[in-house]
C-alpha positions as a LaTeX table, in Angstrom:
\begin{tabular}{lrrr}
\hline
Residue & $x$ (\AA) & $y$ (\AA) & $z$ (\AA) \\
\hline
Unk1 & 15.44 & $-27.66$ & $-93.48$ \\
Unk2 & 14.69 & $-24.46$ & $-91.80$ \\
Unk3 & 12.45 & $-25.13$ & $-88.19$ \\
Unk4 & 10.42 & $-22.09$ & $-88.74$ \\
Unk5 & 9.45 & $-23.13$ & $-92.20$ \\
Unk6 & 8.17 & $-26.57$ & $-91.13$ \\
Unk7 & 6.13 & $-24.46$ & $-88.43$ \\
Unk8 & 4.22 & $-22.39$ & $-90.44$ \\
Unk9 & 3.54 & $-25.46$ & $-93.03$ \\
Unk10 & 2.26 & $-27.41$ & $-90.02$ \\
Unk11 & 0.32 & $-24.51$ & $-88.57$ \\
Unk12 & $-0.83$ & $-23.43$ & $-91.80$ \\
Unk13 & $-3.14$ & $-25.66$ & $-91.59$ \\
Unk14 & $-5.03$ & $-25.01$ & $-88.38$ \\
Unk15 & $-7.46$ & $-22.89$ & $-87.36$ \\
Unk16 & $-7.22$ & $-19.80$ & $-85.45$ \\
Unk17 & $-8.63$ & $-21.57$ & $-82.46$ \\
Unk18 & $-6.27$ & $-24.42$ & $-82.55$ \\
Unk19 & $-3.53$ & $-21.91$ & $-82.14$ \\
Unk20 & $-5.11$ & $-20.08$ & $-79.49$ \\
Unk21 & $-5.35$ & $-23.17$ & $-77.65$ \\
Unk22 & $-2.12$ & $-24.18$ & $-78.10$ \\
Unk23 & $-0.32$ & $-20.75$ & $-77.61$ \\
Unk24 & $-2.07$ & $-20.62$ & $-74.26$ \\
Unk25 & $-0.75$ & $-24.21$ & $-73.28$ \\
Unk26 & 2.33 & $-23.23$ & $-74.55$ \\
Unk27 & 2.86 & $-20.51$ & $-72.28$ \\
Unk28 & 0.94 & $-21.60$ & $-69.11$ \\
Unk29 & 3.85 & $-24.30$ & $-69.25$ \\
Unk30 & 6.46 & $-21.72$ & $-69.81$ \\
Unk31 & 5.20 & $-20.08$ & $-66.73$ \\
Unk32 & 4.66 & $-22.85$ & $-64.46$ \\
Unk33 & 8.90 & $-24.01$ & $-65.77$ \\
Unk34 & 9.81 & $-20.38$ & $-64.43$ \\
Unk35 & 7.74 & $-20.63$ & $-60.90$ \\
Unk36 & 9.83 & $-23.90$ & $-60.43$ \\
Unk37 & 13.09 & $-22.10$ & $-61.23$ \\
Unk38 & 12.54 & $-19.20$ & $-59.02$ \\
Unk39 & 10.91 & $-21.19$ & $-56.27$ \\
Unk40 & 14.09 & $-23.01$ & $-55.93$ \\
Unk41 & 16.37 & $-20.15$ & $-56.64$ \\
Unk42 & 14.61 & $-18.61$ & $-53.83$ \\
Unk43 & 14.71 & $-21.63$ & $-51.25$ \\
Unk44 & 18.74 & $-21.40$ & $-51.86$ \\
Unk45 & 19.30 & $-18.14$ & $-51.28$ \\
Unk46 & 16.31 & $-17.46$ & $-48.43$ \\
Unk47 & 14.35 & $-15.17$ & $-50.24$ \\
Unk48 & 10.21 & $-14.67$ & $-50.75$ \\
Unk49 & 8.98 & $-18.21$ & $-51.44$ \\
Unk50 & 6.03 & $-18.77$ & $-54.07$ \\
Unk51 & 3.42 & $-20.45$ & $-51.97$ \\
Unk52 & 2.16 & $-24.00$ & $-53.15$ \\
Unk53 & $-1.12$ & $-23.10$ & $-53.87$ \\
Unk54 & $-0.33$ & $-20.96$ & $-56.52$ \\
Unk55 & 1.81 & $-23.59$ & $-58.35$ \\
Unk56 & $-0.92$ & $-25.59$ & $-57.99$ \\
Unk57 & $-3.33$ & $-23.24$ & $-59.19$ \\
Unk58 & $-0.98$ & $-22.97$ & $-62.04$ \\
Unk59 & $-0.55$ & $-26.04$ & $-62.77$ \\
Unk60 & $-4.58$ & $-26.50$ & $-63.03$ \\
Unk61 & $-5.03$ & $-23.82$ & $-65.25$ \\
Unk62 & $-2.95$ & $-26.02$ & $-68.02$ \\
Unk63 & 0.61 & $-25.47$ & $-66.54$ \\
Unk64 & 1.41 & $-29.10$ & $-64.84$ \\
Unk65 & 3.71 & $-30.44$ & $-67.49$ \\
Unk66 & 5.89 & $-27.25$ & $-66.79$ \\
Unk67 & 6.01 & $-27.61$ & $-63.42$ \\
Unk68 & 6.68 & $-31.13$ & $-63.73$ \\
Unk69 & 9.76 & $-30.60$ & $-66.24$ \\
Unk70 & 10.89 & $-27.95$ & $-63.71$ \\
Unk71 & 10.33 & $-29.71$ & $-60.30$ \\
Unk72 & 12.58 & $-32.41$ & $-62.28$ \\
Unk73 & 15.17 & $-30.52$ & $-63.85$ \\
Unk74 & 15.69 & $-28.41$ & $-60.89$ \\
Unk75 & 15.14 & $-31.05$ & $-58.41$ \\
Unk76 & 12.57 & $-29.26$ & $-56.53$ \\
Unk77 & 10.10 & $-30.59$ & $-54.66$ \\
Unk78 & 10.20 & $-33.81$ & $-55.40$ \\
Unk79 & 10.29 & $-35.09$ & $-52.27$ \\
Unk80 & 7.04 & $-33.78$ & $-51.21$ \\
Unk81 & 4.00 & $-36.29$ & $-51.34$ \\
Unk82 & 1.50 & $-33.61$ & $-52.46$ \\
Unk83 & 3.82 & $-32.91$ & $-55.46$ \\
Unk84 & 4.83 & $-36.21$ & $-56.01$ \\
Unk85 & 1.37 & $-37.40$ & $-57.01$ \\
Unk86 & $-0.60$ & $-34.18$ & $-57.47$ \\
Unk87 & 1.22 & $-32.80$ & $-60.39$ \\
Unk88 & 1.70 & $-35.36$ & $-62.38$ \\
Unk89 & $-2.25$ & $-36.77$ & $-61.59$ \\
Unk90 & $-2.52$ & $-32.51$ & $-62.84$ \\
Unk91 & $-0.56$ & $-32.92$ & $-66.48$ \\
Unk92 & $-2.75$ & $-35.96$ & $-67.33$ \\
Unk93 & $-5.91$ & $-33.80$ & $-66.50$ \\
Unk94 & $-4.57$ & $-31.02$ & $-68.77$ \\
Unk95 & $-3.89$ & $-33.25$ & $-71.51$ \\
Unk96 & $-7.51$ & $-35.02$ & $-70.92$ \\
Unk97 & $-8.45$ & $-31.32$ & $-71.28$ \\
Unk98 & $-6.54$ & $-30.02$ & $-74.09$ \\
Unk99 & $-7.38$ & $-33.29$ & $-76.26$ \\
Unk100 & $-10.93$ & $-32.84$ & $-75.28$ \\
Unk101 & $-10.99$ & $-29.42$ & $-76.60$ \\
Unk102 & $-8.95$ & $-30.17$ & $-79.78$ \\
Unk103 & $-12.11$ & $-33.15$ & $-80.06$ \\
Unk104 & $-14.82$ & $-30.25$ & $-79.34$ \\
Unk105 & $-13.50$ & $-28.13$ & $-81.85$ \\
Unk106 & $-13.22$ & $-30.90$ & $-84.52$ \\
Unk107 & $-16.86$ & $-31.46$ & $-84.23$ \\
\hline
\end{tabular}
């Protein structure tokens, strides 16, 4: 069965909010997957470095389940306490977060 048919027939029936929400999660994660990626391209090759506060920062605003998928897949940072607990303690905040606002909107 075609992916982008069973989509829309899930999305169909959402609201316009829903998707908002979920677009938004959606790319914050994309995002934060790309930081790790370049971060780490950069550390290899000596280049301008993306500072830890702004991956944190990212990963706040919704994007820790990115960054976690990319510190893992491009084993980077993963030896660093801070990132070690912080991020994932961050990706069960978002989801707290995004399953309290699914819960707000249901009301």
């Amino acid at each position: 069965m075609d992916p982008v048919f069973l989509l829309k027939k899930y999305l169909r029936g959402l609201s316009d909010m829903y998707l908002w929400i979920l677009l938004y999660f959606a790319m914050i994660n994309l995002i934060g997957y790309i930081i790790m990626w370049r971060d780490k391209r950069a550390a290899q090759s000596s280049h301008w470095r993306i500072s830890e506060k702004l991956i944190f920062q990212i990963a706040l605003a919704g994007g820790a389940a990115g960054i976690y998928v990319g510190m893992r897949h491009f084993r980077h940072k993963t030896q660093k306490l801070r990132f070690k607990i912080g991020i994932p303690f961050l990706v069960v905040l978002n989801a707290g977060c995004l399953v309290g606002a699914i819960l707000y909107l249901q009301r």
